[in-house]
N, CA and C atoms of all chains as a GROMACS GRO file, in nm:
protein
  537
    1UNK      N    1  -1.163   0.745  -2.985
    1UNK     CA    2  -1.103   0.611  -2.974
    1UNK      C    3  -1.156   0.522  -3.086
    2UNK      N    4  -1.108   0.434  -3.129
    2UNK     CA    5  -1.096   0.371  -3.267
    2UNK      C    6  -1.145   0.209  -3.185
    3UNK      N    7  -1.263   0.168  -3.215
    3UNK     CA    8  -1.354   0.064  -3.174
    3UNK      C    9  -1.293  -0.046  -3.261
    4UNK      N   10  -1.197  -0.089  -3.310
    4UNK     CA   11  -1.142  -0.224  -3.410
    4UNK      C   12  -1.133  -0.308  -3.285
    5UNK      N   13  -1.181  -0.440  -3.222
    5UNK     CA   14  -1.120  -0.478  -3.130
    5UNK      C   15  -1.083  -0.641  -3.249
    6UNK      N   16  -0.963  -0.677  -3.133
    6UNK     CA   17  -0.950  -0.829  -3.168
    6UNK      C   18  -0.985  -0.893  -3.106
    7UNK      N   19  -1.007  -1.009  -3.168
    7UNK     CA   20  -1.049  -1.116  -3.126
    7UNK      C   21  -0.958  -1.236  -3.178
    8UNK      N   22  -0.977  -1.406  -3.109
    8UNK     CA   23  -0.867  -1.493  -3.168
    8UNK      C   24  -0.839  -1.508  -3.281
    9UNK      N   25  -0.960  -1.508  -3.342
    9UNK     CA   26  -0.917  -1.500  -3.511
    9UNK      C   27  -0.826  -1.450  -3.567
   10UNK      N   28  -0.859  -1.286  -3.501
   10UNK     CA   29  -0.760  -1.211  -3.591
   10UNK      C   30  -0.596  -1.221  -3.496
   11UNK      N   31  -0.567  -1.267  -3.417
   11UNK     CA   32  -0.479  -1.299  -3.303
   11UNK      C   33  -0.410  -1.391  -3.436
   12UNK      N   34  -0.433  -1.516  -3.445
   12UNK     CA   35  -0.474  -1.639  -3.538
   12UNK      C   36  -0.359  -1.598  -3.637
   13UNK      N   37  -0.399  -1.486  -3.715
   13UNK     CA   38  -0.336  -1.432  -3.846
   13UNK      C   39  -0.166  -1.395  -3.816
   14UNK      N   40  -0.136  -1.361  -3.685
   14UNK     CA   41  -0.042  -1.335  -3.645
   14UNK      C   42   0.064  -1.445  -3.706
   15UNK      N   43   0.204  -1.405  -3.797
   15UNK     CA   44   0.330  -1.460  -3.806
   15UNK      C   45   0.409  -1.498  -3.722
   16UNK      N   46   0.535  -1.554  -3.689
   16UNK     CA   47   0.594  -1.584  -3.605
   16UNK      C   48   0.697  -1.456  -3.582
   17UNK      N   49   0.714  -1.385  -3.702
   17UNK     CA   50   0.817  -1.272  -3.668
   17UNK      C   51   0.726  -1.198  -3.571
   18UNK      N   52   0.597  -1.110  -3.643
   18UNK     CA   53   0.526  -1.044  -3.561
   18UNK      C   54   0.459  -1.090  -3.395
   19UNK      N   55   0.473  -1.199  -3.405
   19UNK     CA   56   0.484  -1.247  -3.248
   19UNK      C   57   0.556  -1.206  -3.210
   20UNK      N   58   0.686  -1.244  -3.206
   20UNK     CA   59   0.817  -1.226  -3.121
   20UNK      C   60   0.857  -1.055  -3.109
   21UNK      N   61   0.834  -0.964  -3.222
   21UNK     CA   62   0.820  -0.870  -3.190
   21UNK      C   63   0.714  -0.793  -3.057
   22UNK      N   64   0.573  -0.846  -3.099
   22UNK     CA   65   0.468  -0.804  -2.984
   22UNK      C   66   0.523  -0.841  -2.850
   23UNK      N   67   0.588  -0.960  -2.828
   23UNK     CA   68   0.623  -0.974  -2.694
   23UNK      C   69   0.712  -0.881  -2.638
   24UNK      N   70   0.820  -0.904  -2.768
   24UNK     CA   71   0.972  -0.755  -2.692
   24UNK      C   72   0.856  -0.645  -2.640
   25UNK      N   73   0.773  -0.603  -2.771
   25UNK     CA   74   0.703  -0.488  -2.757
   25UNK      C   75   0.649  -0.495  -2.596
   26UNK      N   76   0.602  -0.600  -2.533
   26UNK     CA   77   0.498  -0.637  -2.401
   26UNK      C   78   0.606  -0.597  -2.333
   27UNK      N   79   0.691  -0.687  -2.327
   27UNK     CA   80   0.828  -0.677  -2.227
   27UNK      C   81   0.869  -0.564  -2.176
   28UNK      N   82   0.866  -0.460  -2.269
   28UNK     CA   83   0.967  -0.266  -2.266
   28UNK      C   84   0.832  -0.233  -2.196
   29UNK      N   85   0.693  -0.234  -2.235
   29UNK     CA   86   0.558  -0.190  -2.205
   29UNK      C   87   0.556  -0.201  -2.072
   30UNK      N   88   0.559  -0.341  -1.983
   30UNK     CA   89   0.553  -0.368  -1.875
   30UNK      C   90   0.678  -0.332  -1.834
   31UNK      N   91   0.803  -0.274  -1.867
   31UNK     CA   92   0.878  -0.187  -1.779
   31UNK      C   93   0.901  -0.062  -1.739
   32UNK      N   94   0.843  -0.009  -1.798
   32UNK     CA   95   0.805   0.124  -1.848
   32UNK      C   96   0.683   0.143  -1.738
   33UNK      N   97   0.556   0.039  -1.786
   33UNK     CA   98   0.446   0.097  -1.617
   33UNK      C   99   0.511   0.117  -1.513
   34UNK      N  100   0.622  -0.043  -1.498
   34UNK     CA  101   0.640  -0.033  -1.347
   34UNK      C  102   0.717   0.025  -1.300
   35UNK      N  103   0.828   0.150  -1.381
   35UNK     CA  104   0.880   0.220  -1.337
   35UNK      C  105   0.763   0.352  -1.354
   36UNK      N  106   0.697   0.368  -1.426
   36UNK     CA  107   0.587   0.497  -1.431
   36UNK      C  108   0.523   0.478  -1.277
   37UNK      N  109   0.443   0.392  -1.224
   37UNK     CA  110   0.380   0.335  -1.093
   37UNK      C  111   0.488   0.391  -1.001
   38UNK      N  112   0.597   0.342  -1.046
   38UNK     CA  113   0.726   0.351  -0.907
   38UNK      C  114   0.726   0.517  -0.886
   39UNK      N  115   0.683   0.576  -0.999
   39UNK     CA  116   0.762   0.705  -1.002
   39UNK      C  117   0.632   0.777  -0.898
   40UNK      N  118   0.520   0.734  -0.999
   40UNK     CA  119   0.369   0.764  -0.865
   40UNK      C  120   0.404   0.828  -0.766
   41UNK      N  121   0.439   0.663  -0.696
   41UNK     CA  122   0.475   0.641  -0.542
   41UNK      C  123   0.550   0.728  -0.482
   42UNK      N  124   0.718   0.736  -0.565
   42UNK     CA  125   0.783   0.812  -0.513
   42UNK      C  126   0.798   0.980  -0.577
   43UNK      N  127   0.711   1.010  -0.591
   43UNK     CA  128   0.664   1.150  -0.648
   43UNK      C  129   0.589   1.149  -0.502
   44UNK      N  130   0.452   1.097  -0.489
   44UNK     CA  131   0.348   1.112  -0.377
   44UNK      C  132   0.448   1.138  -0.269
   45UNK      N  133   0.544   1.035  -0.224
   45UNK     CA  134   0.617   1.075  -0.088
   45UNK      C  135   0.735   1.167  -0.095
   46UNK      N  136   0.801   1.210  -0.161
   46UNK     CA  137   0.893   1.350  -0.157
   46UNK      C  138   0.838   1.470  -0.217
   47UNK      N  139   0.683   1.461  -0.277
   47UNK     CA  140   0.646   1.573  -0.248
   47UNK      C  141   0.590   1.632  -0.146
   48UNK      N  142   0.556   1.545  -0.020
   48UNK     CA  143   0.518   1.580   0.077
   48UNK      C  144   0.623   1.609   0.191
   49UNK      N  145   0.758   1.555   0.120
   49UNK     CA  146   0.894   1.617   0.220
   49UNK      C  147   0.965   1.720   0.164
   50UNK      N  148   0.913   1.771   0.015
   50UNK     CA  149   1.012   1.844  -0.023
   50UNK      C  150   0.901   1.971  -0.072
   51UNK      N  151   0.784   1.973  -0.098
   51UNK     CA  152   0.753   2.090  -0.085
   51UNK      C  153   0.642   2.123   0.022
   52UNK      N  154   0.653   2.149   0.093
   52UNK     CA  155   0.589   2.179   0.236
   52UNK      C  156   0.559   2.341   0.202
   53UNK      N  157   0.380   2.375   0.272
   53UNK     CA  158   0.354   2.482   0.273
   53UNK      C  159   0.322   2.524   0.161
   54UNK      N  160   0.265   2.663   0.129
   54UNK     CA  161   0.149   2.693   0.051
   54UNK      C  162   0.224   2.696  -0.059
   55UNK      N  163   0.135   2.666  -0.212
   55UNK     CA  164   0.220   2.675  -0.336
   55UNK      C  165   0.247   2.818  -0.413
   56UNK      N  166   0.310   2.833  -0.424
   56UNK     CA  167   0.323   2.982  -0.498
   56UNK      C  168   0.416   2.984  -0.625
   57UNK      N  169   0.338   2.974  -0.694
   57UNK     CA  170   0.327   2.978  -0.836
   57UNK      C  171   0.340   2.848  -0.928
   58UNK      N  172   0.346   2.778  -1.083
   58UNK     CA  173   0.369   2.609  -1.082
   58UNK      C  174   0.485   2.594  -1.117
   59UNK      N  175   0.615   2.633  -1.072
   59UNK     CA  176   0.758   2.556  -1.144
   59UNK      C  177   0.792   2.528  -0.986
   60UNK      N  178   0.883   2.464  -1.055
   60UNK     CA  179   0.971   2.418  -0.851
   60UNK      C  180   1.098   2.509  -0.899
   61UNK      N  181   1.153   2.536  -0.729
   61UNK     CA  182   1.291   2.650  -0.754
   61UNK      C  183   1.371   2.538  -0.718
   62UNK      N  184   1.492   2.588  -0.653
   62UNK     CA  185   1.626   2.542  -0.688
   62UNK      C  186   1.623   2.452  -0.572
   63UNK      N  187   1.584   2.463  -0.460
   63UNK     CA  188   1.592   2.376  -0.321
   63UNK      C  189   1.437   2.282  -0.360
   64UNK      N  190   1.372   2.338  -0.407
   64UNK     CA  191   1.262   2.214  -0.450
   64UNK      C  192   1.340   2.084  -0.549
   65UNK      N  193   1.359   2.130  -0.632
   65UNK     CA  194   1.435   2.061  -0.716
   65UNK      C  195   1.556   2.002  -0.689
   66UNK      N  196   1.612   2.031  -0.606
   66UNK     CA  197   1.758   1.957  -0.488
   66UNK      C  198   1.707   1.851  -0.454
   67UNK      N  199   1.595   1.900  -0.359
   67UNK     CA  200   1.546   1.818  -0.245
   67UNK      C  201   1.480   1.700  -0.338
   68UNK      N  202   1.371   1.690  -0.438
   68UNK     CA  203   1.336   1.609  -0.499
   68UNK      C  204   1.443   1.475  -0.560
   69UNK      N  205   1.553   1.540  -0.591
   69UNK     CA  206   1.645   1.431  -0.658
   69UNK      C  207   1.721   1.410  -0.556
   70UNK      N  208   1.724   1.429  -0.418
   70UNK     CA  209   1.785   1.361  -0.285
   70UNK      C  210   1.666   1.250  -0.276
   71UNK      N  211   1.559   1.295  -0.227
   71UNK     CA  212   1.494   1.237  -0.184
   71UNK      C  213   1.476   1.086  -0.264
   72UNK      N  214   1.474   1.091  -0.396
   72UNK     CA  215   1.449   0.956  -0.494
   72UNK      C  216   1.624   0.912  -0.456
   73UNK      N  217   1.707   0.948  -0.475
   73UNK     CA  218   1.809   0.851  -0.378
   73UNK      C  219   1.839   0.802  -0.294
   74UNK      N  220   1.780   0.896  -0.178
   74UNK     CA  221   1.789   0.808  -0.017
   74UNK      C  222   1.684   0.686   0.002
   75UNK      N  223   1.603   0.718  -0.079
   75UNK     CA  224   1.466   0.646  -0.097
   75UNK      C  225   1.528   0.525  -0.128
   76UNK      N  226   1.602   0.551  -0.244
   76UNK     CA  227   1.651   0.394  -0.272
   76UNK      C  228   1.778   0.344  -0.223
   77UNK      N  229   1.848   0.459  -0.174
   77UNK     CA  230   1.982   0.382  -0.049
   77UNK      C  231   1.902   0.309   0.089
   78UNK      N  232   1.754   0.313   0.094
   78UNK     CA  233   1.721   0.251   0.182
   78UNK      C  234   1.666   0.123   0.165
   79UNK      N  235   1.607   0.141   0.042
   79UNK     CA  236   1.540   0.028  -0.006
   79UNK      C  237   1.668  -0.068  -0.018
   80UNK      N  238   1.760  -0.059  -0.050
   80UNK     CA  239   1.888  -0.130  -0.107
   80UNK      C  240   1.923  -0.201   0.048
   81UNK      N  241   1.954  -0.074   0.124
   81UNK     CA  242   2.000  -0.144   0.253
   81UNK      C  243   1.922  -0.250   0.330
   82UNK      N  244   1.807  -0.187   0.325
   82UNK     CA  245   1.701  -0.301   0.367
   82UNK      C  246   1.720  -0.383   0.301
   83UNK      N  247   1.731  -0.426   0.215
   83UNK     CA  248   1.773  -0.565   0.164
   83UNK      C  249   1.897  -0.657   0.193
   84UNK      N  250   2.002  -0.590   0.168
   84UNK     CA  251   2.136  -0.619   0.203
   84UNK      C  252   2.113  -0.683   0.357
   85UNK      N  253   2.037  -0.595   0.470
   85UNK     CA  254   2.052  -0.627   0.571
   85UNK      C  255   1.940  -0.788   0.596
   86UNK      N  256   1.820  -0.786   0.552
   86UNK     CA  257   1.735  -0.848   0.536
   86UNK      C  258   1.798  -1.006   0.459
   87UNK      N  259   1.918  -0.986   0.382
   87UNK     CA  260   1.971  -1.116   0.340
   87UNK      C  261   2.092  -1.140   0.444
   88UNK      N  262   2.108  -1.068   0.505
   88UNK     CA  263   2.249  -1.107   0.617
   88UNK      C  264   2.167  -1.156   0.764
   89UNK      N  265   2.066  -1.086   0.756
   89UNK     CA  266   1.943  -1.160   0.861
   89UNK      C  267   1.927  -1.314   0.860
   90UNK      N  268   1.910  -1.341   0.719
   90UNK     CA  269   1.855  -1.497   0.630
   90UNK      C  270   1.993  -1.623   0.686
   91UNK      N  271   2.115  -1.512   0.671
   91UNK     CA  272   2.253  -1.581   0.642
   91UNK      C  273   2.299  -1.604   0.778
   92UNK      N  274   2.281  -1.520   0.830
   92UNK     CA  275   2.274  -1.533   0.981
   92UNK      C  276   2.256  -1.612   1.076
   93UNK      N  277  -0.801  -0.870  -4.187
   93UNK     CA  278  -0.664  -0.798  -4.145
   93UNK      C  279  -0.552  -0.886  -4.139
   94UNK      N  280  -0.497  -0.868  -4.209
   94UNK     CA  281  -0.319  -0.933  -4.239
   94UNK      C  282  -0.212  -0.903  -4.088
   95UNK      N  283  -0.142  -1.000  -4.080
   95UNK     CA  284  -0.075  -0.983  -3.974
   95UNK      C  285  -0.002  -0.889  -3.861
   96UNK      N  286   0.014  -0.771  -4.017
   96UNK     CA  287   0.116  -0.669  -3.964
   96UNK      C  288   0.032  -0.567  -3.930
   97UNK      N  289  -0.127  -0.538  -3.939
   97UNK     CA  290  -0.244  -0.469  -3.872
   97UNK      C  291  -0.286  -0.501  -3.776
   98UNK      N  292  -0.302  -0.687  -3.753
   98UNK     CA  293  -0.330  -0.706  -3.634
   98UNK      C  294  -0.230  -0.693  -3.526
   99UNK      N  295  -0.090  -0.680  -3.606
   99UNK     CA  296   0.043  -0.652  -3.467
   99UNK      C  297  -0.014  -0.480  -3.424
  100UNK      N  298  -0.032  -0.422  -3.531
  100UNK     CA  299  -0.023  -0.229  -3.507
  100UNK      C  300  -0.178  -0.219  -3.404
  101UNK      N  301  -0.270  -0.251  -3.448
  101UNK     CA  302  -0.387  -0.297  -3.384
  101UNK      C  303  -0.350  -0.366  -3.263
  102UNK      N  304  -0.311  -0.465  -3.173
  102UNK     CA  305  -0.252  -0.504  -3.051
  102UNK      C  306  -0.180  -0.369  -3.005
  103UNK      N  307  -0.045  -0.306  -3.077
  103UNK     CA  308   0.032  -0.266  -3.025
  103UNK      C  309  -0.091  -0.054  -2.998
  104UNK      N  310  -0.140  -0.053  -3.071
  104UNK     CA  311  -0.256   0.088  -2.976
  104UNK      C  312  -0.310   0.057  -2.899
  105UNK      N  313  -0.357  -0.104  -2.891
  105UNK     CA  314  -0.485  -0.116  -2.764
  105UNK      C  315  -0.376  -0.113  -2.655
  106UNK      N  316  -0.241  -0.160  -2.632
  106UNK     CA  317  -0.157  -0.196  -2.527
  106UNK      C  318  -0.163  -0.053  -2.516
  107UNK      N  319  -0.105   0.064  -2.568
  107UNK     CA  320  -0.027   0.162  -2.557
  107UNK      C  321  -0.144   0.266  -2.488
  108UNK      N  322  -0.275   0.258  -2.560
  108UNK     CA  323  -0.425   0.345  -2.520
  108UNK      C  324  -0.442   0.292  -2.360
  109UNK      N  325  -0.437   0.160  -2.346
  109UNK     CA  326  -0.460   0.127  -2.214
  109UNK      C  327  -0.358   0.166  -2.092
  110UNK      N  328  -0.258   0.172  -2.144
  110UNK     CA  329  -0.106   0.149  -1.999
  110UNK      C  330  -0.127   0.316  -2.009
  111UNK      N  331  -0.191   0.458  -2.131
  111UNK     CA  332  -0.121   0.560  -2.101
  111UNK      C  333  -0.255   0.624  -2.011
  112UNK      N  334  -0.419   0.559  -2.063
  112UNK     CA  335  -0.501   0.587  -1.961
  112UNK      C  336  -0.497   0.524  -1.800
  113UNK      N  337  -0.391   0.458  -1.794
  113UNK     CA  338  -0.371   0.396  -1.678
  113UNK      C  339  -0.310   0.477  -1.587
  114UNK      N  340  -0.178   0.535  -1.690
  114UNK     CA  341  -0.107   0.631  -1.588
  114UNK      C  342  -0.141   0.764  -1.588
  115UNK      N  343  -0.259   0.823  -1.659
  115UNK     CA  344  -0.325   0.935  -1.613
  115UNK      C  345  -0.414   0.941  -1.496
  116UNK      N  346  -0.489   0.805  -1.520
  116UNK     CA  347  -0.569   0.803  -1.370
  116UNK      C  348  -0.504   0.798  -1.290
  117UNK      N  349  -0.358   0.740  -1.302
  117UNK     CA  350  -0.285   0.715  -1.112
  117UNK      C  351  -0.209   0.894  -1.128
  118UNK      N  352  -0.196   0.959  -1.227
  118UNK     CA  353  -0.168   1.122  -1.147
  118UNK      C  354  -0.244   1.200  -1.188
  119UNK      N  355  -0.397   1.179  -1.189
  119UNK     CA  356  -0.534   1.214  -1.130
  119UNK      C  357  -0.518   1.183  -1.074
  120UNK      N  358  -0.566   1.111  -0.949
  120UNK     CA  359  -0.538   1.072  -0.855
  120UNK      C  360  -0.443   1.114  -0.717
  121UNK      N  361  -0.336   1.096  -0.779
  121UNK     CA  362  -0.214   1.179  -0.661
  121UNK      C  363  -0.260   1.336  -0.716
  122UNK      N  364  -0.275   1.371  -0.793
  122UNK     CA  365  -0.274   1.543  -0.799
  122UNK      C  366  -0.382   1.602  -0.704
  123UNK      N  367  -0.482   1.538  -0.705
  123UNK     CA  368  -0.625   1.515  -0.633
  123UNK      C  369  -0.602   1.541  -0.501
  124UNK      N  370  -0.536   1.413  -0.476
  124UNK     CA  371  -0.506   1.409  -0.321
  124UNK      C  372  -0.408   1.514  -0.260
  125UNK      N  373  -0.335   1.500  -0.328
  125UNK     CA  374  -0.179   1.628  -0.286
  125UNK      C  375  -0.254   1.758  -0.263
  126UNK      N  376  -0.344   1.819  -0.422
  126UNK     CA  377  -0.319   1.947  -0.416
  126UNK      C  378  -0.459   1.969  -0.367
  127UNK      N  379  -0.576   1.912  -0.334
  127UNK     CA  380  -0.678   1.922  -0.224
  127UNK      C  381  -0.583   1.979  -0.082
  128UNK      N  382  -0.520   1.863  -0.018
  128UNK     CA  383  -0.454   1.893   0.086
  128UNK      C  384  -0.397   1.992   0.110
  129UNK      N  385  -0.320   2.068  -0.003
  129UNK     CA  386  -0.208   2.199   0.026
  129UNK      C  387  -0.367   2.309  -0.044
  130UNK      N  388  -0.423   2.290  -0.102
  130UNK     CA  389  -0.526   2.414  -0.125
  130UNK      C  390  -0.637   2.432  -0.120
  131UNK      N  391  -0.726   2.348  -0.029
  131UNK     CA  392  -0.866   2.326   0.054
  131UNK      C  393  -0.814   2.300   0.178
  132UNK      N  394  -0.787   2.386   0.244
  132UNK     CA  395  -0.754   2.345   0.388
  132UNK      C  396  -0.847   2.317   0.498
  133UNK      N  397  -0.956   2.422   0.444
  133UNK     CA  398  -1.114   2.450   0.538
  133UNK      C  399  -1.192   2.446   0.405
  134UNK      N  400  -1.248   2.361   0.399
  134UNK     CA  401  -1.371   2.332   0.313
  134UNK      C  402  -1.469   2.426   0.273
  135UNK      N  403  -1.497   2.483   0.273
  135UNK     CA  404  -1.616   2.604   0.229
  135UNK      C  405  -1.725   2.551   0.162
  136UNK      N  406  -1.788   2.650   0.156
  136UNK     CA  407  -1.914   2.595   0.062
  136UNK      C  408  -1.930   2.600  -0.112
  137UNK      N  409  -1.795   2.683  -0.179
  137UNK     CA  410  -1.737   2.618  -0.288
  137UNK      C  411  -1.608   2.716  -0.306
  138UNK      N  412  -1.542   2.602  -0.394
  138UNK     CA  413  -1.424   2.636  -0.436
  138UNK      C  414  -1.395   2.800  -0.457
  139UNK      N  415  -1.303   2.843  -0.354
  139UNK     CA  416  -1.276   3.027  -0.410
  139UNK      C  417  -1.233   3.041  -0.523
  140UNK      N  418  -1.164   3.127  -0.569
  140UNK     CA  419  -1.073   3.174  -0.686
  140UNK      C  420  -0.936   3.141  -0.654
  141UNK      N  421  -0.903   3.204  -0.532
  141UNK     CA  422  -0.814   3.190  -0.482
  141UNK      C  423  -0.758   3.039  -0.457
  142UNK      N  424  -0.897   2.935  -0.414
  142UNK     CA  425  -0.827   2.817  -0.437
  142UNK      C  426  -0.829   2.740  -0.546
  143UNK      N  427  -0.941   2.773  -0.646
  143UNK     CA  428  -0.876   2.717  -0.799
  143UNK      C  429  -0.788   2.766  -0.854
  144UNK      N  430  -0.731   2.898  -0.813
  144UNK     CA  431  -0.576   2.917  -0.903
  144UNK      C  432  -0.467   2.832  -0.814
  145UNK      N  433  -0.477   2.807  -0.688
  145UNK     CA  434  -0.393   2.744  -0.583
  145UNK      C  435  -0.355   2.621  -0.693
  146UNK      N  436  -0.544   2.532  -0.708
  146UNK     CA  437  -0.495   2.406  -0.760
  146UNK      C  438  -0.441   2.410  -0.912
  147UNK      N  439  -0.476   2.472  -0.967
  147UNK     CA  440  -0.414   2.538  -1.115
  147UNK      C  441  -0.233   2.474  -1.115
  148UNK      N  442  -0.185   2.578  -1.073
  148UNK     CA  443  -0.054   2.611  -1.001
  148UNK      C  444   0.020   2.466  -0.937
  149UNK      N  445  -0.083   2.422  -0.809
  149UNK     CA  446  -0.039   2.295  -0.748
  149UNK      C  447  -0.028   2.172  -0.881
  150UNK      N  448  -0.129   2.187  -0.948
  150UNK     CA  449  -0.107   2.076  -1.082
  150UNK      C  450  -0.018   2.088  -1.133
  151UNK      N  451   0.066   2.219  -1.154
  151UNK     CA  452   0.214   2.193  -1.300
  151UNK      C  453   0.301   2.152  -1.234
  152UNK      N  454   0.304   2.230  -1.080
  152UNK     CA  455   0.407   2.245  -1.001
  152UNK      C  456   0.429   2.054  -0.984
  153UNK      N  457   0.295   1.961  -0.952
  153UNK     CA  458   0.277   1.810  -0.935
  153UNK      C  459   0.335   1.784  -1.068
  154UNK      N  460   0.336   1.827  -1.164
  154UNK     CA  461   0.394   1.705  -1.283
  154UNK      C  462   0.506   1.746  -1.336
  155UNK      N  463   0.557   1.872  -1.297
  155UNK     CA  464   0.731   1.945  -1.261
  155UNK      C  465   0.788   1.817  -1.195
  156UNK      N  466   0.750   1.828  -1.078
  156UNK     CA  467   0.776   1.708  -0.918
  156UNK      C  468   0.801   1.566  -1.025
  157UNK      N  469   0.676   1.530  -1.070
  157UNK     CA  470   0.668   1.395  -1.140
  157UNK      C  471   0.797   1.369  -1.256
  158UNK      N  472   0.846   1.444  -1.321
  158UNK     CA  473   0.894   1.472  -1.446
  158UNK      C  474   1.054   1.445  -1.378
  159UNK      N  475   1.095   1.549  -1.238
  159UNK     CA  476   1.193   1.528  -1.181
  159UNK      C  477   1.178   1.385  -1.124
  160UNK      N  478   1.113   1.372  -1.076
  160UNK     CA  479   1.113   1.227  -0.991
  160UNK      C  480   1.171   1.101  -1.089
  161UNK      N  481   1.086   1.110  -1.188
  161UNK     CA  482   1.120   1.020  -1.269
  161UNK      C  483   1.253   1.006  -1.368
  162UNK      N  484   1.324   1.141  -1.403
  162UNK     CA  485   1.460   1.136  -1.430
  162UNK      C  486   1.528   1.083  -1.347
  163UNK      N  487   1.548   1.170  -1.200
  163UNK     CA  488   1.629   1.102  -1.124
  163UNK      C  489   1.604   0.929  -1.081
  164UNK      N  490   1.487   0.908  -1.058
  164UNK     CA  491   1.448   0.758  -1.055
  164UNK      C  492   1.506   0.659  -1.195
  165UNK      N  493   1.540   0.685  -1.302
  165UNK     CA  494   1.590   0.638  -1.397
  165UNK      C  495   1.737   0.604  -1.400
  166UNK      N  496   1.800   0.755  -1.381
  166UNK     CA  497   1.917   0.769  -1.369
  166UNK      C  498   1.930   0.656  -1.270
  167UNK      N  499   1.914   0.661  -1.177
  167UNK     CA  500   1.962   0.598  -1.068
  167UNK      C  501   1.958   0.408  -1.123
  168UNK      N  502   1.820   0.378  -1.124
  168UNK     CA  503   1.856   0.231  -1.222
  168UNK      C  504   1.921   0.201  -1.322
  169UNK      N  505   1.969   0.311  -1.369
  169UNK     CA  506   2.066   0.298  -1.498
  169UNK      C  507   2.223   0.268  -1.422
  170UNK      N  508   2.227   0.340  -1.286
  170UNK     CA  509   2.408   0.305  -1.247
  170UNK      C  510   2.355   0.201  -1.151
  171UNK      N  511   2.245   0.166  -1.083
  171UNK     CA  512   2.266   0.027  -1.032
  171UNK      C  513   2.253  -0.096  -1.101
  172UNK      N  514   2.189  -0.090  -1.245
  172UNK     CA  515   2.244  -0.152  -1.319
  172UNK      C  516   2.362  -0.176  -1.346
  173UNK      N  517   2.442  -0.084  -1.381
  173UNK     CA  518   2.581  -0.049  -1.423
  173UNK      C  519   2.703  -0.125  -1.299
  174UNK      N  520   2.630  -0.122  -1.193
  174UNK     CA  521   2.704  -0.139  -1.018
  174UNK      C  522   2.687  -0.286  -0.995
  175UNK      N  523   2.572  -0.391  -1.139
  175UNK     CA  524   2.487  -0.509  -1.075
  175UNK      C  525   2.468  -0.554  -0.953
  176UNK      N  526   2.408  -0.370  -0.914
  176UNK     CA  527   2.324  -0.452  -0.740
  176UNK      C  528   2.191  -0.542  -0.772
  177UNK      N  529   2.151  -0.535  -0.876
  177UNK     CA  530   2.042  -0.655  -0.898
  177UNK      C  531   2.037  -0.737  -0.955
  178UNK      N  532   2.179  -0.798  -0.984
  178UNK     CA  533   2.211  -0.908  -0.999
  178UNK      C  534   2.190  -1.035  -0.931
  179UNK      N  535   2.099  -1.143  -0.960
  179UNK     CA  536   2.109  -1.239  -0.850
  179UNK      C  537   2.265  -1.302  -0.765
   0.00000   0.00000   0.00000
C-alpha cells in the first residue's frame, strides 16, 4: 500500500474541473457499495434457501443457479409490495 | 502535487478503502455460511475433510455472490426502466 496521504493543503490544489469530476467519481462509488452491501445481504439469505445440505464440489448446478436468481426477485417483489401496501396504509 | 495527482491520489484512497471494505463483508459471510455447512461438530481441529469442505464452500459462496449480484442488477436496471422508484 502506497503511504501518500492528503491532507487540506493538498485538497487546496484541487481545480474546479477536478472537483466536479471527484464528486461524479463519489456519487458511482457510493452506488456501487450500496448495491455491493445489498448483494451481501441478499447472497447471505438465498444461500441459505437455495443451497441446503452438504457442499459437493465449488460451482453451483442448474437448480442452484435457478433458485438463486428466483430468490433475488421474489426478494424484491416483496420488498416492492411492502411498500406499495405500506403507502396505501398511509392513504388510507 | 498538482491537481490532477491529488484527484488520482483521492480517487485510490476511495477505491483501496470501499474494495477492502467489501472483502471484509464476504470474509465475513463466507465465515459464517461455510463454518455452518462444514463444522457441524466441532472437533479438536479442523479435518481434511473439512478444510476441503470449506475450500469448495468458498468458490461455490462467490459463484452464489457473482449470481446474486447479476441478477440483483438486472433487476434495478428494469425497475428503473418500469420508474417504480420514481417519487
Amino acid at each position: 500500500m502506497d503511504s501518500v496521504s492528503i491532507d487540506q493543503t493538498d485538497l487546496d490544489k484541487l481545480n474546479d474541473k477536478d472537483k466536479a469530476e471527484l464528486r461524479q467519481f463519489i456519487t458511482n462509488e457510493q452506488q456501487r457499495t450500496r448495491i455491493q452491501s445489498q448483494t451481501h445481504a441478499l447472497t447471505d439469505t438465498c444461500w441459505k434457501k437455495c443451497v441446503p445440505g452438504a457442499v459437493k464440489g465449488g460451482a453451483l448446478d442448474k437448480n442452484e443457479q435457478g433458485c438463486l436468481a428466483n430468490c433475488v426477485d421474489r426478494f424484491l417483489d416483496v420488498n416492492i409490495l411492502t411498500m406499495k401496501h405500506l403507502s396505501s396504509m398511509r392513504q388510507g | 502535487m498538482d491537481s490532477e495527482s491529488v484527484k488520482k491520489a483521492v480517487i485510490r484512497q476511495i477505491l483501496t478503502e470501499s474494495n477492502t471494505a467489501n472483502a471484509r463483508q464476504l470474509i465475513e459471510k463466507v465465515n459464517e455460511n461455510c463454518f455452518e455447512k462444514c463444522i457441524p461438530k466441532p472437533g479438536t481441529s479442523v479435518s481434511s475433510s473439512e478444510s476441503s469442505c470449506v475450500t469448495q464452500c468458498l468458490e461455490k459462496y462467490m459463484a452464489a455472490w457473482n449470481q446474486v449480484n447479476q441478477a440483483y442488477i438486472r433487476r434495478i436496471q428494469q425497475e428503473v426502466g418500469n420508474g417504480t422508484f420514481s417519487a
